[in-house]
Every structure is written in C-alpha cells, then in structure tokens.
C-alpha positions in Angstrom: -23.9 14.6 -21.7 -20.6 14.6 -20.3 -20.5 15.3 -16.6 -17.1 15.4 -14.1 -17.1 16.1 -10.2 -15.0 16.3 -7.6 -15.3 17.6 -4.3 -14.5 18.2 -0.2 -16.9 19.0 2.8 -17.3 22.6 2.0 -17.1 22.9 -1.8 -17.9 21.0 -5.4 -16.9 21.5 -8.8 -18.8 19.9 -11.5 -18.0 20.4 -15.2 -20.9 20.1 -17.9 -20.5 19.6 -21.3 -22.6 22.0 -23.3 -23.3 24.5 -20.2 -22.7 28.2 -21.5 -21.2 29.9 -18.6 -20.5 29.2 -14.9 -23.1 29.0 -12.4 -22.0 29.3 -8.6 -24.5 27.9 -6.0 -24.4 27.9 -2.4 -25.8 24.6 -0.5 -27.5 25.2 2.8 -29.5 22.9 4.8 -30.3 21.8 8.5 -30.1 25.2 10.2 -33.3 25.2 12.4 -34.2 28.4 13.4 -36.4 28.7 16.2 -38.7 32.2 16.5 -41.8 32.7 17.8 -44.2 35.5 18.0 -47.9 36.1 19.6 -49.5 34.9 16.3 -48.6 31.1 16.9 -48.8 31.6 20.7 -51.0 28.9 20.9 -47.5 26.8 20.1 -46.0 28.7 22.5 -45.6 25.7 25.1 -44.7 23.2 22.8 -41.9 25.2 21.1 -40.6 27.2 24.1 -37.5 24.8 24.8 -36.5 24.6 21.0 -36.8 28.7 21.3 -34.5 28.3 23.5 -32.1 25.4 22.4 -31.5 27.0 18.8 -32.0 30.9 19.7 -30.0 33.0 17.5 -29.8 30.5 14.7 -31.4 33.1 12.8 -28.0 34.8 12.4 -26.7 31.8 11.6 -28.7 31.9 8.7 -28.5 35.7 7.8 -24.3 35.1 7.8 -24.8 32.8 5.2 -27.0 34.9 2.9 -24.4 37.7 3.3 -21.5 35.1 2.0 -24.1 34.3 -0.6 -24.3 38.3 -1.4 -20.1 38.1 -1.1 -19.9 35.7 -3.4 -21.9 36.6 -6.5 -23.1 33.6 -6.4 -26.0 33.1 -8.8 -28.8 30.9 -6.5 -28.6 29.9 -3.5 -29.9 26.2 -2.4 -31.8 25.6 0.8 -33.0 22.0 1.4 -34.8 21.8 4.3 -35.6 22.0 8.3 -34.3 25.5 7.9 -37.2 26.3 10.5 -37.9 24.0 13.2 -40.7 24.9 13.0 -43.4 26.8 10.1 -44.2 29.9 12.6 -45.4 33.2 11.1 -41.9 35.0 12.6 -39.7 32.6 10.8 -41.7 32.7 7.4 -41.3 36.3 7.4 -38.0 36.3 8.7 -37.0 33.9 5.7 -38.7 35.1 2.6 -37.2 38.7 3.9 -33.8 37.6 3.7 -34.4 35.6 0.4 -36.1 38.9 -1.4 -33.1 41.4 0.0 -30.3 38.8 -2.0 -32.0 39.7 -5.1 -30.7 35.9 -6.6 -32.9 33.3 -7.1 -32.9 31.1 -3.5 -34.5 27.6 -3.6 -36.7 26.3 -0.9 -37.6 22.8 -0.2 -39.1 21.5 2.4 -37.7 19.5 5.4 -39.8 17.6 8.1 -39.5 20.4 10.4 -40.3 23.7 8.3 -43.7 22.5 8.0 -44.8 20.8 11.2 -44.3 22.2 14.9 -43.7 20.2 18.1 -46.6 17.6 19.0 -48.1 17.3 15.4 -48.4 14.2 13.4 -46.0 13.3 11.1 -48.1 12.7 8.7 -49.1 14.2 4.9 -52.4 15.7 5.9 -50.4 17.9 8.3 -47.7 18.3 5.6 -50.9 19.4 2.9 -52.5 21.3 5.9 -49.3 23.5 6.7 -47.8 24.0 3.0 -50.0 27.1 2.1 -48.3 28.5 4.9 -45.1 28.5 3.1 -46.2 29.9 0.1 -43.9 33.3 0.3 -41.0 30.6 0.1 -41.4 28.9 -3.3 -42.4 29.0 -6.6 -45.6 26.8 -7.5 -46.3 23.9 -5.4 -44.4 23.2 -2.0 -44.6 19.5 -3.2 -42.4 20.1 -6.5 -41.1 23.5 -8.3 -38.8 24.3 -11.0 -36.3 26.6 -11.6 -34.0 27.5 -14.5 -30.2 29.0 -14.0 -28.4 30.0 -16.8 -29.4 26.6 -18.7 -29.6 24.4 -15.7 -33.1 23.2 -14.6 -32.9 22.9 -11.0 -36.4 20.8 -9.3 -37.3 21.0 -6.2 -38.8 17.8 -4.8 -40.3 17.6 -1.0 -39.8 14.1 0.3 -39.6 15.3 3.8 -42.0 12.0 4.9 -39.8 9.6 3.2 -42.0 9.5 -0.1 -43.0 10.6 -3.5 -46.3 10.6 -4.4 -47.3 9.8 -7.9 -47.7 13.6 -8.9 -44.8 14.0 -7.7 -43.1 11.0 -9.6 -44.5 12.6 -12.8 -43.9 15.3 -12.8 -40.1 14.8 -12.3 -40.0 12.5 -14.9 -41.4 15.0 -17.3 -39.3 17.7 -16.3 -36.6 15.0 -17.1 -38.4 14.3 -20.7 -37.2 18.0 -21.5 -33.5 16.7 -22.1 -32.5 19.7 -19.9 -29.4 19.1 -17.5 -31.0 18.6 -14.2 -30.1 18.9 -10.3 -32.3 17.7 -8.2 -32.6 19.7 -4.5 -34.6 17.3 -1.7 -34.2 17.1 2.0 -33.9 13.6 2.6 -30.8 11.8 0.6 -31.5 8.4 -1.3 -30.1 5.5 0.1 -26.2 4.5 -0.7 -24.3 2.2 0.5 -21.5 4.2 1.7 -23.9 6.6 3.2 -25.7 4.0 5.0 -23.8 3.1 7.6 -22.7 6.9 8.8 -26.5 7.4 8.8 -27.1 4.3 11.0 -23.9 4.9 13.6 -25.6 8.5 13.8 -29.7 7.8 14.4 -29.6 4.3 15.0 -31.9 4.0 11.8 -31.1 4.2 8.0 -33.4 7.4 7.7 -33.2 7.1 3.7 -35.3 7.5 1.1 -35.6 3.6 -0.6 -33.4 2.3 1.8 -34.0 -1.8 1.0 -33.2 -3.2 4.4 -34.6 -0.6 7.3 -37.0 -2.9 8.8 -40.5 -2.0 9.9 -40.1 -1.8 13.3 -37.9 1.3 12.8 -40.0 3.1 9.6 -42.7 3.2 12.5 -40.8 5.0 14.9 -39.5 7.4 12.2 -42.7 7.7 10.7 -41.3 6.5 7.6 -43.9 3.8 6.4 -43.2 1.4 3.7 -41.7 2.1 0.2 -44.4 3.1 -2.2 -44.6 1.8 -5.7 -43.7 5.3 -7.1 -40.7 6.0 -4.3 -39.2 3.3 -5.5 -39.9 3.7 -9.1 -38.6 7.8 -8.2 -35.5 6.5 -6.9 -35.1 4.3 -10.3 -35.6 7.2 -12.2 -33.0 9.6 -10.4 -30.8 6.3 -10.9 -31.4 6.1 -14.8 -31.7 9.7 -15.4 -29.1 10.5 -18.6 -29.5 14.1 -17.9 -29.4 14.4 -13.7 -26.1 16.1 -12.9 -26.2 15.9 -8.9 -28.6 15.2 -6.1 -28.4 18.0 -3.1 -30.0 17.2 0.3 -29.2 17.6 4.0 -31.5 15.6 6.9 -28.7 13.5 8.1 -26.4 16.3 9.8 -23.3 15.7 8.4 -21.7 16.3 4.9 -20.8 13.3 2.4 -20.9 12.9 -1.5 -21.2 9.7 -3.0 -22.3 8.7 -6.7 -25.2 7.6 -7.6 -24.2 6.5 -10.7 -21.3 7.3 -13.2 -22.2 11.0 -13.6 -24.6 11.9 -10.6 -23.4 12.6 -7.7 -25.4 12.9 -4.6 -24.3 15.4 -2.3 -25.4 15.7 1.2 -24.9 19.1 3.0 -23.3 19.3 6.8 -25.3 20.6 9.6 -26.0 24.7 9.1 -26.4 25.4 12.8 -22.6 24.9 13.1 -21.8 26.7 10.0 -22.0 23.8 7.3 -22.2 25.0 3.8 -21.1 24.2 0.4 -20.3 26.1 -2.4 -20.9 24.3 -5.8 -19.5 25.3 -9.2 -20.7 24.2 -12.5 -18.5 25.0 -15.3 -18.3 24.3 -19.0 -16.3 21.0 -19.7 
C-alpha cells in the first residue's frame, strides 16, 4: 500500500493507492461543552464554574456540524473531551446534532466526556460512566469500528493513558483484515517532535508511551506506568503495513508528524477557538 500526505493546521490530503473514490472527513476535537440540567443537579456545584467558563461552546460545536453539512463531507471525526463533562443535557445535545447530519460522525472518548469535576481518574469511573454514552457510538465506548467507502476507521479510547489487552486485540485483529486503517484516539502517541511542544505547554509529556515522563509526573496526571499491552499497542500502530494516519486531539494545539514512512499522526487544534481539520483521502 502506497500512501502520500501532506498537510497545514487546518487541512490534510492523503493519497491511497487502491482507494475507489474520495472520502472527505472533518477532524474535531477539544471543544468542551459545558451544559447542565436538573437531572445531574447533584453535579451542579462542582460543574457550575465550567458552566460558566465554556458557556456557549455548544454553538461552537453546532457551527462546525453545519460546515460539516456544507461540505458534503462524508464522516465527520470527533476525538474526545467534546463535553467537559458526560451530563444528560450534553449527551442529548450531541447525539441530536450527530443524527440531524445524516453522515456517519465518530465518537471517541476523551478524559473529560466521561468523568465530571471531583471524580477519580480512574477506569472503574471510566467503566462506570461509559453506558452513559451509548447514544454516541457504535459497540463498545472502549473500541468501535466503522467503514467509509473502503476505509476502516477504529475508534480506540485511551483517554487514561492505556490500552487494555481487549483493547490491544482487538486492534490488532481489525488490522489482520488487510483493510486500510485510520486510527481516531484522544490522546496522541509520543513523538519526538511533538514532545517538547507538549512539555513547554503542560509541563508534562502527557503521551501515550512516552519513554522518559518520570513517575513523579504520571501520578499527578493520573497516567500510571506503561502497561505491557500500551506499549506493545504503540508497537503495533508503529509496524502497522496498512495504518494510513493516526487522528487525536488532548494536547490543544494542531501538529502532524510521522510515525513512520506512511502514517502520519495528526493532532487536531483546540475546537473551543474554532480548530478543525479537514482531511481528504484520494486515490493515488
């Protein structure tokens, strides 16, 4: 498989040898909409100063479904912390707008769509919440796929800096299938180049198998240390013949690096100021 990219802030084009037609996809990530209603008031308290710090983001978010609709694009990608929070208002809110686009729109998970204000970080909170979310994926929250006019697009939640061994294989499975594969995640892998942005930003390399972030800092980001199978995921991703691109967000501000000689990782800017991408993959 023959793959080509190139790319700015606000748009990609990556040719495909063997793909049948174009396929236009918008990237959104990072726009934290913050609603609340009387079903959650018992967050009311905790989430009352985010209501107010990211009130109207919402729009935010509608403005970019209408582009999407203005477009024709043919899916649109959302990967992650969309909601700062998993509150009945926004879930609605959210799988309203995706049903009224009438395209196929991709949800996965950030760390903030599934826990709100003064909840652990941690995976039995994550497992706890996800049913929640169900009107905003296919199959699991913890991995789903999706095929686009002969793309296989997998959606992979590593929104607590790790993939589980389901996880792990089921990716690598769905990679078995020889199909040409884009990966959509919230939290990028660890590159070199995007290291250091990362660190001059949040004073932490906030990466998924990032091999120097000492302990000290996983335990104030809740990260832990690199399990067997996140490292063995990254690996894969790495070794992949048929991954096209990596799409992610987390970090708050756009880059693209490779990850290897045809994957490129792309990391979308922050959707509360308006950050998107629009990707095109066209026949090479």
């Amino acid at each position: 498989m023959r793959v080509t990219h190139a790319w700015t802030d606000d748009a990609a084009t990556i040719h495909l040898s063997g793909l049948q037609r174009p396929v236009r996809m918008l990237h959104v990530t990072d726009v934290h909409c913050a609603l609340l209603d009387e079903r959650d008031a018992r967050h009311e308290d905790a989430c009352r100063d985010y209501c107010q710090r990211f009130a109207g983001n919402e729009r935010i978010l509608a403005e970019r479904f209408n582009e999407a609709r203005e477009l024709g694009v043919d899916l649109v990608a959302l990967t992650g912390d969309i909601m700062h929070f998993p509150s009945r208002a926004l879930v609605d809110y959210l799988a309203r707008q995706m049903e009224q686009l009438q395209v196929p729109v991709l949800f996965t998970c950030g760390n903030h769509d599934w826990r709100f204000p003064g909840l652990s970080d941690e995976e039995a909170v994550r497992e706890q919440w996800w049913p929640r979310l169900d009107p905003l994926h296919p199959g699991r929250a913890g991995c789903a796929a999706c095929e686009v006019n002969g793309i296989q697009f997998l959606q992979v939640d590593d929104s607590t800096y790790q993939v589980d061994d389901e996880q792990l294989a089921w990716v690598r499975e769905r990679l078995a299938t020889g199909r040409p594969t884009v990966v959509l995640s919230h939290i990028p892998l660890s590159l070199p180049t995007l290291r250091a942005p990362t660190i001059d930003r949040w004073k932490a390399p906030i990466l998924i198998g990032d091999p120097d972030w000492d302990q000290e800092s996983r335990e104030r980001w809740k990260a832990g240390a690199d399990r067997p199978t996140t490292l063995q995921y990254v690996q894969l991703l790495a070794g992949a013949e048929n991954l096209v691109a990596v799409f992610c967000g987390h970090v708050h501000f756009p880059h693209a690096d490779a990850v290897n000689p045809r994957v490129v990782q792309y990391v979308g800017g922050l959707g509360i100021e308006g950050a998107r991408r629009l990707v095109e993959f066209r026949p090479l």
